[in-house]
ZABA-770130 format. One record per residue (C-alpha): x, y, z; residue in one letter. Coordinates in pm, whole numbers, padded with zeros to 5 digits, always signed. Example, Ala and Ser with C-alpha at 12.3 -4.5 7.8 and 13.67 -1.06 7.14 Angstrom:
2
+01230-00450+00780a+01367-00106+00714s
end
This chain:
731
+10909+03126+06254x+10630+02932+06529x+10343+03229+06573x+10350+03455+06901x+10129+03413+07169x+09896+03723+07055x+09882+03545+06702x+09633+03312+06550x+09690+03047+06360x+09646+03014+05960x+09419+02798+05863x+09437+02506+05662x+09348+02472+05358x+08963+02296+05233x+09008+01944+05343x+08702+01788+05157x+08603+01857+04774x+08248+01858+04833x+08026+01631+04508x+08326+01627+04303x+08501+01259+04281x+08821+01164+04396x+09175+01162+04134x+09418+00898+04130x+09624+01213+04246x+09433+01231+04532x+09473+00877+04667x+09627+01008+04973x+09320+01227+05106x+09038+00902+04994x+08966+00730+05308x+08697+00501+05462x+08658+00201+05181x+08965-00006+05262x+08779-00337+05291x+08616-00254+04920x+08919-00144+04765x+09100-00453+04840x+08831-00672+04731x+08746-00514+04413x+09126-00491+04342x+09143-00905+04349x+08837-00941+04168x+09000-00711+03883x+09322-00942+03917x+09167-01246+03928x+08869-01213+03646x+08908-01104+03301x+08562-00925+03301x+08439-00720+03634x+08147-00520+03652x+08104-00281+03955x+07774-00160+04030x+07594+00065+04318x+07368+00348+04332x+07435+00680+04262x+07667+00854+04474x+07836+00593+04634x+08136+00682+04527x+08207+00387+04256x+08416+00685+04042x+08607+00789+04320x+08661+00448+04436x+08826+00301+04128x+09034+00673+04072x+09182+00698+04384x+09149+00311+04547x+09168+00104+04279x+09385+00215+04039x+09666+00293+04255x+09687-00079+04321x+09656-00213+04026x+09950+00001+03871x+10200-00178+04138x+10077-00450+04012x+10195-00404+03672x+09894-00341+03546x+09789-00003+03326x+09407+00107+03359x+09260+00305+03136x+08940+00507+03282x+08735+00517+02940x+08401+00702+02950x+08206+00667+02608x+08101+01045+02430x+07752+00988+02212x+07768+01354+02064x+07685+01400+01698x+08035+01501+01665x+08198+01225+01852x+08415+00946+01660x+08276+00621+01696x+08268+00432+01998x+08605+00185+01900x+08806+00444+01783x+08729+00657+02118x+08871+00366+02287x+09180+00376+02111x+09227+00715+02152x+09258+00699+02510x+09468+00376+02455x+09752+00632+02288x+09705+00894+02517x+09766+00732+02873x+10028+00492+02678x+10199+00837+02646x+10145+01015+02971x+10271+00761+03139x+10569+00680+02939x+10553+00310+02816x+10747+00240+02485x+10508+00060+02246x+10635-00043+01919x+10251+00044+01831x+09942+00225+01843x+09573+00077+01799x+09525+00174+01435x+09259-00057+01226x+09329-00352+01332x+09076-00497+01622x+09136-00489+01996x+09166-00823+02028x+09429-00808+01769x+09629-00511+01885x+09594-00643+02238x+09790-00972+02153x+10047-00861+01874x+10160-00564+02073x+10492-00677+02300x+10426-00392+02577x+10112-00657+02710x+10388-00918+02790x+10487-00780+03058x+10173-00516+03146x+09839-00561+03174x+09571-00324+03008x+09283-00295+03178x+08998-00116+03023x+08808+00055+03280x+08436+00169+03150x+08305+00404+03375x+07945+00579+03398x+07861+00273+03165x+07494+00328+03198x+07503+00609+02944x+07562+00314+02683x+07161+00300+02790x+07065+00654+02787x+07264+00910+02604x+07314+00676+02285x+06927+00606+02252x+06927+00995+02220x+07151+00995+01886x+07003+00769+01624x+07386+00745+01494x+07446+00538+01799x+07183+00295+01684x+07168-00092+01592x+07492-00081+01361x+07756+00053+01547x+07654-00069+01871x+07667-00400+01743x+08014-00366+01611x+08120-00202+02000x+07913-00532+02154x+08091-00732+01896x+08447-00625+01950x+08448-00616+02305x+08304-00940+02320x+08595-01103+02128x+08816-00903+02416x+08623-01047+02686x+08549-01450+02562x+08930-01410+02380x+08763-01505+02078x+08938-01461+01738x+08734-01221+01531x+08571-01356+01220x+08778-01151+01000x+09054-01312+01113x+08996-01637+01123x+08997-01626+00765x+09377-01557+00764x+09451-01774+01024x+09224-02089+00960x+09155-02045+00553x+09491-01899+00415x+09680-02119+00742x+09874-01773+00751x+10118-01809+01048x+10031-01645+01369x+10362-01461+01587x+10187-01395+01901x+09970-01671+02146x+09650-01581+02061x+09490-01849+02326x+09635-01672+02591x+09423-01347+02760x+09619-01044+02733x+09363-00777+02857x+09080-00726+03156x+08774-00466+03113x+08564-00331+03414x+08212-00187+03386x+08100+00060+03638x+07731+00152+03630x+07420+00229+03850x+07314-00072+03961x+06927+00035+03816x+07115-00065+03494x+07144-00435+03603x+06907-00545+03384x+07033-00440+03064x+07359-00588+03130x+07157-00952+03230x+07016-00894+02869x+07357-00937+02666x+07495-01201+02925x+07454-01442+02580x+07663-01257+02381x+07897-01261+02681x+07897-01487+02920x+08129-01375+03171x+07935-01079+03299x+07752-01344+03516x+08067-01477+03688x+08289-01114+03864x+08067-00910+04041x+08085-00635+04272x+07808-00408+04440x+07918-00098+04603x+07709-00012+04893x+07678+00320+05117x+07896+00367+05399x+07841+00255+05755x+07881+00483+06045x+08259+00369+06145x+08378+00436+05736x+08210+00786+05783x+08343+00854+06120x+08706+00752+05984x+08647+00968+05665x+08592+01253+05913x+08896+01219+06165x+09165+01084+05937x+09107+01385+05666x+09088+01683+05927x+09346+01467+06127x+09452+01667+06491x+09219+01928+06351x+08918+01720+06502x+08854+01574+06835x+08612+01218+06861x+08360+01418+07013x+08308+01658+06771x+08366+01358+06494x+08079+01152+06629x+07848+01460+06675x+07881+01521+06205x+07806+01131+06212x+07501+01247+06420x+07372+01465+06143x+07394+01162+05871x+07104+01011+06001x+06759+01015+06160x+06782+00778+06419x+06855+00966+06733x+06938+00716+06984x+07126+00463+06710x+07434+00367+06922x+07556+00091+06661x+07766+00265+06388x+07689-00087+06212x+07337-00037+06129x+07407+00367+06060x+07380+00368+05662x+07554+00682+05539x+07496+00833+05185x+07865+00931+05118x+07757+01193+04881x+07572+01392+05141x+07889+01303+05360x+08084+01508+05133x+07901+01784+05128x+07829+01825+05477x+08177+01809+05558x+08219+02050+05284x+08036+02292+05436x+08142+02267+05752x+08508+02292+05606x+08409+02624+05403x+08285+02788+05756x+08620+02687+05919x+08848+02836+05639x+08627+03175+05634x+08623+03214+06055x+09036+03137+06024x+09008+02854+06245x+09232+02553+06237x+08984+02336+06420x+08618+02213+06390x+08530+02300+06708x+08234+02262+06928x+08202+02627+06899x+08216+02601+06550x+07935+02255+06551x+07748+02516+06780x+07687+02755+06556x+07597+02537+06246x+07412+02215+06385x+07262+01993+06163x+06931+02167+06073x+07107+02464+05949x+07360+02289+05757x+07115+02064+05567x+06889+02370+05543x+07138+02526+05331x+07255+02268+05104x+06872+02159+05043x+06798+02555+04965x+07070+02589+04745x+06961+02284+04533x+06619+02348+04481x+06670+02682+04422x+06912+02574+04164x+06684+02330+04065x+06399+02596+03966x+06548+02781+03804x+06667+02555+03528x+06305+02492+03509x+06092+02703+03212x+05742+02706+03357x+05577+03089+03227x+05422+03237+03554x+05089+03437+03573x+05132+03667+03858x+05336+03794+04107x+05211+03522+04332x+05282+03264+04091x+05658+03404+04015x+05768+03350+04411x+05687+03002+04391x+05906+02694+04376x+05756+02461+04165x+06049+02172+04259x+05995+02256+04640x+05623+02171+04585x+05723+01862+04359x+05929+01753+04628x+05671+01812+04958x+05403+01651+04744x+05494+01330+04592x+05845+01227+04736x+05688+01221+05114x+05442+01032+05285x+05143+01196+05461x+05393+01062+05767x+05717+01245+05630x+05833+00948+05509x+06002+00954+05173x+05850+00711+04861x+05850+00653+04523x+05693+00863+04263x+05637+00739+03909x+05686+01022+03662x+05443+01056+03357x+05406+01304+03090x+05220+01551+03348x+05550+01583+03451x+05788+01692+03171x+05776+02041+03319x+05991+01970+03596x+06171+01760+03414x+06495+02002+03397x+06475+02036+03783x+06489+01688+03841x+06801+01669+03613x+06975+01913+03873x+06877+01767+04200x+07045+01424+04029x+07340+01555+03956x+07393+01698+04332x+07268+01344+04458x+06926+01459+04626x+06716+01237+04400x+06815+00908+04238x+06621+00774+03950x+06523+00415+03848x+06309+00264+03599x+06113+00658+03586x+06096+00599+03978x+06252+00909+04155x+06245+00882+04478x+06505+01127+04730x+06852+00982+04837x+06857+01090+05174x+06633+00997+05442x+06765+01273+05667x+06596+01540+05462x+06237+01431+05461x+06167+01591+05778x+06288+01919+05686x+06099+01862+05363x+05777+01772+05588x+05815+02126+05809x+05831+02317+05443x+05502+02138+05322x+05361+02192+05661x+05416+02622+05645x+05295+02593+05297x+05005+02475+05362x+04951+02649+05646x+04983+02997+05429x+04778+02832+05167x+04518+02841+05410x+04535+03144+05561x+04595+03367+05246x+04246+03222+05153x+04086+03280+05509x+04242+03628+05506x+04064+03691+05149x+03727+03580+05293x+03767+03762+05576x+03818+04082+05385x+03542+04037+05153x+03342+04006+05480x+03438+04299+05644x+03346+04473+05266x+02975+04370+05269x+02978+04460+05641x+03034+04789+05606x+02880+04878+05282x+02541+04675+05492x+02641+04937+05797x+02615+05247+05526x+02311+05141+05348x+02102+05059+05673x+02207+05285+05923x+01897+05414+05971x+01718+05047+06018x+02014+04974+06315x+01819+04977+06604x+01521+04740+06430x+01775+04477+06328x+01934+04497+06726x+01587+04421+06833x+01599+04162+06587x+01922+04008+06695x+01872+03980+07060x+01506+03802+07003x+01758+03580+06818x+01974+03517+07085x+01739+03474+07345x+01590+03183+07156x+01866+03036+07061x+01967+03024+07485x+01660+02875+07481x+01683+02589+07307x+02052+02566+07398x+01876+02539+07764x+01634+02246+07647x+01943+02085+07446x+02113+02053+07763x+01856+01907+07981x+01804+01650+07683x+02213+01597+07725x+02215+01504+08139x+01888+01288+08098x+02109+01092+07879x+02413+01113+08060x+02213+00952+08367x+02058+00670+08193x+02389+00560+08067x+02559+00525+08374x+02292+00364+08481x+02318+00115+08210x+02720+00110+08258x+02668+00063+08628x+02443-00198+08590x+02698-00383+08304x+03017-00289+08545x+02825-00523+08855x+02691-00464+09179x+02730-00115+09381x+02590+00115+09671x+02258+00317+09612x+02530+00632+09697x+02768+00551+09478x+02773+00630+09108x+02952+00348+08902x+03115+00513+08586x+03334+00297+08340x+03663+00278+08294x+03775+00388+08007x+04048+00185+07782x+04370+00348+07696x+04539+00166+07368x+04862+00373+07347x+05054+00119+07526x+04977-00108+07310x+05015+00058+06995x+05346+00230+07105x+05449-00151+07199x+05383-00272+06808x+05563+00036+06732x+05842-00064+06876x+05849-00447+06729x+05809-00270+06418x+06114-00082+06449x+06293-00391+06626x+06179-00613+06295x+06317-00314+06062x+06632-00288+06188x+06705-00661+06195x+06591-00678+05828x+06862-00389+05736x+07183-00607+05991x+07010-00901+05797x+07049-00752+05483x+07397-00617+05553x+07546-00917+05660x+07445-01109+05368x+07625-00900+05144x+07904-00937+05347x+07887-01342+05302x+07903-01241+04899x+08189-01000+04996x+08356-01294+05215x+08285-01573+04932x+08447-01368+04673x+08755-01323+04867x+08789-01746+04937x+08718-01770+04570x+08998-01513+04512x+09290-01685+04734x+09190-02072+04673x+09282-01962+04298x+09626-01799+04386x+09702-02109+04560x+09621-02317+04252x+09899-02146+04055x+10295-02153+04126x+10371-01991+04463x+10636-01995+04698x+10547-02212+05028x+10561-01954+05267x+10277-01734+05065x+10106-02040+05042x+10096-02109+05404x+10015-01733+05448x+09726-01752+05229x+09599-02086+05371x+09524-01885+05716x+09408-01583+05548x+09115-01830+05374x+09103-02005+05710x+08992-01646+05889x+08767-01607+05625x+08598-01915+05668x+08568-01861+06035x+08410-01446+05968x+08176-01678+05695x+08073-01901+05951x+07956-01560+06210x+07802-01377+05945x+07591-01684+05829x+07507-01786+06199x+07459-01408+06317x+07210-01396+05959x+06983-01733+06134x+07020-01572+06469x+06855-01273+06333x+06619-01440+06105x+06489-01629+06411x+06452-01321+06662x+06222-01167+06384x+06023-01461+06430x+05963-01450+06806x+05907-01049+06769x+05667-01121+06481x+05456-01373+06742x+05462-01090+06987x+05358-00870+06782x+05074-01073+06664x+04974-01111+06986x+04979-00757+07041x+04786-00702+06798x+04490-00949+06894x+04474-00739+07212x+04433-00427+07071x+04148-00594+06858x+03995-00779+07140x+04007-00408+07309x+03834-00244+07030x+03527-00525+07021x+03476-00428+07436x+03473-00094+07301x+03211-00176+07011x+02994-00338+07316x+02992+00002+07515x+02896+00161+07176x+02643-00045+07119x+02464+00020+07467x+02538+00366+07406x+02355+00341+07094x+02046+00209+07236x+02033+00565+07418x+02032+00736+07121x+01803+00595+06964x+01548+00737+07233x+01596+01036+07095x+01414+00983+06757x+01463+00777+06449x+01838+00838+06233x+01792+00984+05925x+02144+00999+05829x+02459+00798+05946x+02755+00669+05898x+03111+00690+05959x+03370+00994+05939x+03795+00818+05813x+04103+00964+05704x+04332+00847+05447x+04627+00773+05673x+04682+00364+05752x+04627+00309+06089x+04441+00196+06351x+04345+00547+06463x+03993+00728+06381x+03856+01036+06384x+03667+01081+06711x+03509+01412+06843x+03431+01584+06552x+03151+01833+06523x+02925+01769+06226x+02681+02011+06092x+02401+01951+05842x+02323+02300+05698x+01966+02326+05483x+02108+02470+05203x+01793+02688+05047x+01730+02851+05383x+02095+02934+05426x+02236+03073+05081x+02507+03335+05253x+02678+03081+05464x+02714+02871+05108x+02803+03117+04925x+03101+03213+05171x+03235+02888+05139x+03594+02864+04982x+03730+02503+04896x+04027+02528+05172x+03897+02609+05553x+04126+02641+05807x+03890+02615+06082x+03470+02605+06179x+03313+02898+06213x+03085+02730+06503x+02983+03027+06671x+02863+03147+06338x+02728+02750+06243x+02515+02688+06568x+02294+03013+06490x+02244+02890+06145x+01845+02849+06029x+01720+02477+06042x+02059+02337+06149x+02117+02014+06289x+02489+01912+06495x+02570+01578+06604x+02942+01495+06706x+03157+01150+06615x+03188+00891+06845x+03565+00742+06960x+03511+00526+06626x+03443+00792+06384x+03058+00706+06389x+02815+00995+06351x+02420+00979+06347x+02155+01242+06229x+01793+01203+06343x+01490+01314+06297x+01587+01532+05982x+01343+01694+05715x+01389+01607+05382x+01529+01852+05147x+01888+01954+04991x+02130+02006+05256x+02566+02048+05283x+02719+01874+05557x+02992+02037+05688x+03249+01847+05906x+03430+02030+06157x+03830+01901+06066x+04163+02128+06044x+04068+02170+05677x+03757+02046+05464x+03478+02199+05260x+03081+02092+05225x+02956+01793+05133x+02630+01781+04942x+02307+01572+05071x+01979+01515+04967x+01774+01405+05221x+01420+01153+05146x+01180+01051+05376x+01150+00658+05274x+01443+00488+05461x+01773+00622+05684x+02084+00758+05436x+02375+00570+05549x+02702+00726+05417x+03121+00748+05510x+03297+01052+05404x+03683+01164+05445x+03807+01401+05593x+04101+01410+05519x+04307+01727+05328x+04119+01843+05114x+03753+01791+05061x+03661+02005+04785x+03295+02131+04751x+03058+02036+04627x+03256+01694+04668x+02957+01438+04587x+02563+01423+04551x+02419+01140+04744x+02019+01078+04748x+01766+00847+04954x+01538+00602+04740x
end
């Protein structure tokens, strides 16, 4: 009965199955890898050994379930997804095989005169009639765990790994095992069944970190260097046709292309070509949004419904729910109260998977680590961290700026829960000071306002110093600039770089993305190659004229998508040349730039040192790459016997300078950095002093100060500077 006008709609049921992988049952609802399925398909047909490889959560599982398999069955073929148990418990590793061997002979109803009893593979494989007429194929998924989990069981060791290696090998190379060749060679016993022929093909899907260790046994069989396949992560068309053909009419374009949006970082990409899309975090963004549909009752993913879940809160949720997940598989014994509300894999995470930029990296794990070991364990198996080599390193780029705001706040609260603490402890001695001297109040007023007046004073004096400078070096800046009227003050003009650097920016980014359509394209040639390979050899074999014919265009299309790829791969390779020479040239600018600079400095300097002899100088960095420098930074050089409270206030993580309180410090000295990061000290009495520099966050460094020759010194102030950081000392 169709629903009244006053009625809603039901709503379907969930459309997308979130991290788990595709069924062969579900071949009908897997969409967006046609071009791979068909490829790895012929490369199955055509080779008797295949080995698939990718990284984690690409999707190889679901690919051969519900892509691969499906095909090869109407081809008369009968796969067998086999994935190896290394329990203490488990049988061994040949008679696991078998077992699945009997079970999805029986499922799927074949008569077989036989099971796989003691006899080898190889043998059972060519005596048995059912493999006249279909092919097994032994699919070995999740093969890495050959790698892994059996180093873990010192069962699985040398000896019955060897005999696995040893059989499968014989199934591979369609070599007659040594046992037999006793029988058949020795005793001349007579043989019923054409041994020379190849009866079976095997398939090993892995992550492709595990490349190596397959390269290592290529000896023992040769063939794993000849059928090859790499799965790689979706582009922004197979994403955007994941999306529309699964929700079908219940999604418009629009709203289609805005979920591709949230795959990706790159704002203003407009080529779905050079969008890379992890199809894991596909899955479970689509997931989500699915699960918010069925609860509101809604048929449609609407704007409405995009509305009210864009992209940060959507990955905000899926990222909380995984490291929260994540810690608390962890087993780390907390302290306090403070301690228990932390999440150790959040920090893990902000700290060493990031760049200072909020760019993700590598991080090489060590024994320091083994606490968060468990966590890590989770976070892999919901495809937010991928592992190689002890290498973890995040799976998504789109999360690392969320992950950059949560280190940000952190910090941030790191700092002020330690400002608040000083602060209180101030406002303590403050008023216990106020109860114990109450009646000394109006003496220490007195006190304070002599104070102040002399430090206006020199304040006064400081700035008359200040515009006598400021004078002579326009004068000097006039006189370098050329010629002008007695009335009219010459100042120079000052050089602006960001152009310039935003310009290399952007040939940086231009370069980057030609290297990733570079990149893409040439595994497309290895995709395109493969295919050529594939239909020259159906053409060498029996065929009827008209699928020969058919197949001769099909390789002539190929040759002519060959031919673009390669020439769009030199077009490419060539434009990275010219934008390398422009940015080159960009980049002797900006240095030419920075030596005019250095000669206005140096003038400058000449100033300064009217002013008295330098004492201590040097240069104030960061630890970020990059042209940039610190520039404008107060410095303060604090004699440290004379000045024992300030010290002794002094937590390792400031938030910000007290200079109000500095500049009425006893025996100070302030100087500020240049535009390079150069500071200068003069005229400075020896003794022990901190230098304090005037950044977002930083502590004291400690100086001793001689009276021989000038202290030249850089420091960093970068986050954090931890006091006392170092001791450095005149001859």
């Amino acid at each position: 009965m169709p629903a009244t006008a006053n009625e809603q709609p039901q709503a379907t049921a969930h459309a997308f199955i979130g991290l788990q992988s595709y069924t062969e049952a579900q071949t009908d609802s897997f969409f967006g890898r046609d071009e791979e399925i068909e490829a790895l398909t012929g490369l199955v047909k055509s080779n008797t050994l295949t080995i698939v490889f990718g990284k984690s959560g690409t999707g190889k599982t679901s690919l051969l379930n519900a892509g691969v398999f499906p095909k090869l069955r109407k081809e008369f073929c009968l796969p067998f997804r086999i994935r190896l148990e290394f329990k203490e418990e488990s049988p061994d590793l040949i008679t696991q095989i078998k077992k699945v061997l009997k079970q999805e002979i029986d499922k799927y109803g074949f008569k077989a005169e036989s099971y796989p009893a003691s006899e080898t593979l190889w043998e059972y494989f060519h005596k048995e009639p059912l493999w006249k007429t279909v092919t097994p194929i032994l699919i070995f998924d999740q093969f890495e765990e050959l790698f892994t989990l059996a180093k873990k069981n010192p069962r699985f060791g040398n000896t019955e790994l060897a005999v696995f290696w040893e059989e499968l090998s014989d199934l591979i190379e369609n070599s007659i095992p040594e046992k037999l060749k006793v029988r058949f060679l020795d005793h001349k016993e007579q043989i019923q069944y054409n041994y020379k022929k190849q009866k079976s093909k095997i398939v090993f899907a892995f992550r492709e970190e595990f490349l190596p260790e397959f390269e290592s046994i290529t000896l023992r069989i040769p063939s794993i260097k000849f059928s090859r396949f790499r799965l790689m992560p979706m582009n922004g068309h197979q994403a955007y046709e994941v999306i529309t053909k699964t929700w079908k009419e219940n999604i418009n374009p629009s709203e289609a292309k805005q979920i591709v949006s949230y795959l990706t970082n790159e704002t203003d990409q407009e080529s779905y070509d050079l969008i890379t899309v992890e199809p894991s975090l596909l899955s479970q963004v689509c997931a989500y949004i699915d699960k918010e549909r069925i609860e509101e009752g809604a048929n449609k993913v609407s704007a409405e419904l995009l509305n009210k879940y864009p992209k940060e809160t959507i990955l905000r949720s899926i990222y909380n729910e995984a490291v929260i997940a994540a810690d608390n598989a962890l087993n780390i014994v907390t302290e306090s109260k403070e301690k228990e509300q932390r999440n150790h894999v959040k920090e893990f995470l902000e700290e060493k998977l990031i760049t200072t930029e909020g760019f993700r990296t590598k991080y090489t794990l060590s024994e320091k680590d083994d606490n968060i070991r468990p966590g890590i364990e989770v976070l892999k198996n919901k495809y937010f961290i991928r592992e190689d080599d002890k290498s973890v390193e995040l799976t998504h780029d789109v999360l690392a700026p969320l992950i950059k705001a949560d280190r940000e706040k952190r910090r941030k609260e790191i700092a002020l829960t330690a400002e608040r603490k000083k602060a209180r402890k101030k406002a303590l001695i403050i008023l216990l000071v106020t109860l114990l001297a109450a009646g000394g109040f109006w003496a220490l007023a007195a006190i304070q306002s002599n104070k102040a007046i002399n430090q206006l004073k020199d304040a006064r004096d400081s700035l008359v110093v200040i515009n006598r400078l400021i004078k002579e070096g326009d004068s000097i800046l006039k006189s370098e600039s050329g010629p002008s009227s007695k009335n009219k003050s010459v100042k120079p003009v000052p050089y602006d770089s960001s152009a310039l650097k935003q310009n290399i920016k952007n040939y940086d980014s231009l370069i980057h993305l030609n290297e990733v359509t570079i990149k893409k394209l040439r595994g497309e040639i290895i995709i395109l190659n493969d295919t050529i390979i594939v239909y020259k050899d159906r053409l060498r074999g029996a065929l009827p004229t008209g699928l020969i014919t058919s197949l001769s265009g099909q390789i002539r299309d190929l040759r002519n998508n060959l031919s673009a790829s390669e020439k769009k791969v030199e077009e490419l390779i060539s434009e990275n040349k010219v934008l390398n020479e422009e940015n080159l040239k960009l980049r002797k600018e900006l240095e030419t730039l920075r030596k005019e600079l250095m000669k206005k400095q140096i003038t400058i300097d000449s100033l300064l040192r009217a002013l008295g002899n330098v004492t201590l100088k040097g240069k104030i960095y960061y630890d970020q790459d990059g042209p940039d420098k610190p520039s404008n930074l107060s410095l303060y050089l604090i004699p440290q016997n004379e000045n024992r409270k300030i010290i002794r206030n002094a937590s390792v993580y400031e938030i910000f300078c007290n200079e109000k309180e500095l500049d009425g410090v006893k025996g100070i000295k302030k100087t500020v950095t240049d535009i390079n990061g150069y500071y200068a000290f003069r005229n400075v009495p020896k003794g022990e002093y901190l230098l304090k520099i005037c950044g977002y966050y930083g502590g004291f460094y400690k100086i001793s100060i001689g009276n021989v020759k000038p202290l030249e010194k850089d420091f960093n102030a970068s986050f954090p500077v931890k006091y006392p950081y170092t001791i450095e000392q005149t001859p």
